[in-house]
C-alpha positions as CSV (number, residue, x, y, z in Angstrom):
1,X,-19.0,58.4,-14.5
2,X,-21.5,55.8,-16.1
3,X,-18.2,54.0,-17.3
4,X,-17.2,53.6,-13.7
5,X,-20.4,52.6,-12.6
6,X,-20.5,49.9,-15.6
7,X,-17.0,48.4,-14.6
8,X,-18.5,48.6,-11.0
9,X,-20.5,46.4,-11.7
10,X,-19.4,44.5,-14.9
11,X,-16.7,43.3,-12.0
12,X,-19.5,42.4,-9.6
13,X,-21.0,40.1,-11.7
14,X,-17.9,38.4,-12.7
15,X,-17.4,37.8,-8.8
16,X,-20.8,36.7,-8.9
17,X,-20.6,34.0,-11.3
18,X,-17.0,33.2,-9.7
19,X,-18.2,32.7,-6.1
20,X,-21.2,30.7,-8.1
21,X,-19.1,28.0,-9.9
22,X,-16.4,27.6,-6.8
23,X,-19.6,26.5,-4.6
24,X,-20.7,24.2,-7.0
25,X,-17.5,22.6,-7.0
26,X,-17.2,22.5,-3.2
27,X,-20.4,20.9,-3.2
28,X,-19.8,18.2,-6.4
29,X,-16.7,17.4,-4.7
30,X,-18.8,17.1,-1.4
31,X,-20.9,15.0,-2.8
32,X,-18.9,12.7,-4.7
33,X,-16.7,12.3,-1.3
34,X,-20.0,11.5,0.3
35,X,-20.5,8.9,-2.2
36,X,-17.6,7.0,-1.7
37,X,-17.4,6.6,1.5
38,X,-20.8,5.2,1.6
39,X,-19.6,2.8,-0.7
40,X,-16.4,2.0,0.7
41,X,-14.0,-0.8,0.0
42,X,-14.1,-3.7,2.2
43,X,-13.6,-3.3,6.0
44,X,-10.4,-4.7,7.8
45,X,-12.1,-7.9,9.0
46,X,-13.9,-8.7,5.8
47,X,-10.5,-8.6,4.4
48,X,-8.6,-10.9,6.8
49,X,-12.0,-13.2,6.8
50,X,-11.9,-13.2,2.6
51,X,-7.6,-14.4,2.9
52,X,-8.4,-17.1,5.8
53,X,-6.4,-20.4,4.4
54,X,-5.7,-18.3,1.3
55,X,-2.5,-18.8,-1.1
56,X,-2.4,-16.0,-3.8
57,X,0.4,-16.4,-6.3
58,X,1.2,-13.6,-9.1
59,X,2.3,-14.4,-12.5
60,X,4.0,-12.5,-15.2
61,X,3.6,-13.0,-19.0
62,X,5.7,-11.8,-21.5
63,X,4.0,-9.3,-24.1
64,X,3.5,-11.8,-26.9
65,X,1.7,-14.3,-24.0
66,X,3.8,-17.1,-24.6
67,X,5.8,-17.2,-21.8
68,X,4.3,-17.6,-18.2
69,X,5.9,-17.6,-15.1
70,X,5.7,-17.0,-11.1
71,X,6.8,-13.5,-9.7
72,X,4.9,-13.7,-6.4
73,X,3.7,-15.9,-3.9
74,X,1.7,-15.2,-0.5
75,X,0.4,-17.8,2.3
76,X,-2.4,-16.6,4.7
77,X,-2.9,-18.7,7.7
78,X,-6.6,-19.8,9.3
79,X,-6.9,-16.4,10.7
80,X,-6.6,-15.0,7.7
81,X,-3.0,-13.1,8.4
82,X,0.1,-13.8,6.1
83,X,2.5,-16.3,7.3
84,X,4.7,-16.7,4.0
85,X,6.1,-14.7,1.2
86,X,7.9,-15.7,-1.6
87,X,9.4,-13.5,-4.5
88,X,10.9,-14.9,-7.5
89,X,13.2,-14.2,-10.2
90,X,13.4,-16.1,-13.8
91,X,16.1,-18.4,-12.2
92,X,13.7,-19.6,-9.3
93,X,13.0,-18.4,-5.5
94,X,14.9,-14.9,-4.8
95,X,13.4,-13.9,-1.2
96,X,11.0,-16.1,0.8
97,X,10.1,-14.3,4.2
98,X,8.3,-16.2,7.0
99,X,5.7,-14.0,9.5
100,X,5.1,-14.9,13.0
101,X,3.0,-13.6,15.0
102,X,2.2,-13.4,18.7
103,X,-1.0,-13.4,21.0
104,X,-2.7,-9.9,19.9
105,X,-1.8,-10.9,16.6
106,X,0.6,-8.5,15.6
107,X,3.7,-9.4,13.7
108,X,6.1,-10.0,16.0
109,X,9.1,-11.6,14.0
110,X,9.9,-11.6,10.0
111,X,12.4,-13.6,9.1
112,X,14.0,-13.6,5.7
113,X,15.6,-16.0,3.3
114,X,18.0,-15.7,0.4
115,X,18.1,-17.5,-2.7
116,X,19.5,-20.3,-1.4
117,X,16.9,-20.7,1.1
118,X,19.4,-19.6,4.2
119,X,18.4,-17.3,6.8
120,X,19.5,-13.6,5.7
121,X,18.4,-11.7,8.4
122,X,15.7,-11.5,11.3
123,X,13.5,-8.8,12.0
124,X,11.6,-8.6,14.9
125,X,9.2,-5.8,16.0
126,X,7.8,-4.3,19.0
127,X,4.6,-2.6,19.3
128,X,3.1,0.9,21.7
129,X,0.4,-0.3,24.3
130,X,-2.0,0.9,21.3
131,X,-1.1,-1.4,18.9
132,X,0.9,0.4,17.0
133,X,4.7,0.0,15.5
134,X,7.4,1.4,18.1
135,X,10.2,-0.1,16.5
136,X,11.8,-2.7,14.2
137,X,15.1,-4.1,14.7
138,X,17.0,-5.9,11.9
139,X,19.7,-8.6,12.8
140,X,22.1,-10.9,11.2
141,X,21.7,-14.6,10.5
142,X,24.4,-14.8,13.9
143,X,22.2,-13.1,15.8
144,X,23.9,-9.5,15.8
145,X,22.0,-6.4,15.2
146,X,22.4,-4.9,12.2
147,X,20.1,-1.9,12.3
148,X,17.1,-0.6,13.8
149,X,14.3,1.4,12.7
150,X,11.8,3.7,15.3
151,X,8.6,5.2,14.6
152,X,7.4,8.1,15.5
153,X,3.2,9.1,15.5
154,X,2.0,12.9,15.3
155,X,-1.5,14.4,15.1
């Protein structure tokens, strides 16, 4: 009988000290959530204001550091919203894509370039009364729609 009531409660305590380490973790995890939201990154419009007239261009090095060259390049007009992107290869441009963009400032139209700076397809978008994507369609450089894509939103 006195072993029963020792495992009795031998297995109490164990549950005990279990119940006591998973609530400190819910509350250091807690915390440390709590923590980083009040320090959050950089709001939406600090963003755009910080790329306003900005031209950001990303270069690779080879592992020894001798060689150096482009692999990225993006344009940000007044308003601080990108109007240009450039990719490049080790022989020169490979994909330069121009944004535009229409009174609400949502991206309206991309259109893309090849390497030899001709027009490889046109994407244009359209946008819910909310602001959000409804669709993208994807067209040809003669204008003929290639494919389309739709989004869907769910809570």
């Amino acid at each position: 009988m006195n072993l029963l009531v020792f495992l009795f409660m031998f297995k109490s305590q164990i549950l005990m000290k279990s119940i006591r380490i998973n609530f400190l973790s819910f509350f250091l995890v807690g915390f440390v959530c709590i923590s980083m939201a009040q320090s959050s990154p950089e709001s939406l419009v600090e963003k755009q204001e910080r790329r306003m007239n900005l031209t950001v261009r990303e270069y690779n090095t080879d592992a020894k550091g001798k060689n150096r060259w482009l692999d990225h390049m993006t344009v940000y007009n007044a308003k601080g919203y990108k109007i240009e992107e450039i990719e490049y290869a080790t022989y020169g441009m490979r994909e330069r894509v121009l944004f535009e963009y229409d009174s609400n400032n949502r991206c309206v139209k991309e259109i893309v370039y090849d390497d030899r700076n001709k027009i490889s397809r046109i994407r244009k978008n359209e946008y819910n009364a909310d602001g959000t994507k409804k669709a993208q369609y994807n067209y040809l450089p003669n204008g003929r729609l290639f494919s389309s894509k739709q989004y869907q939103y769910a809570k």
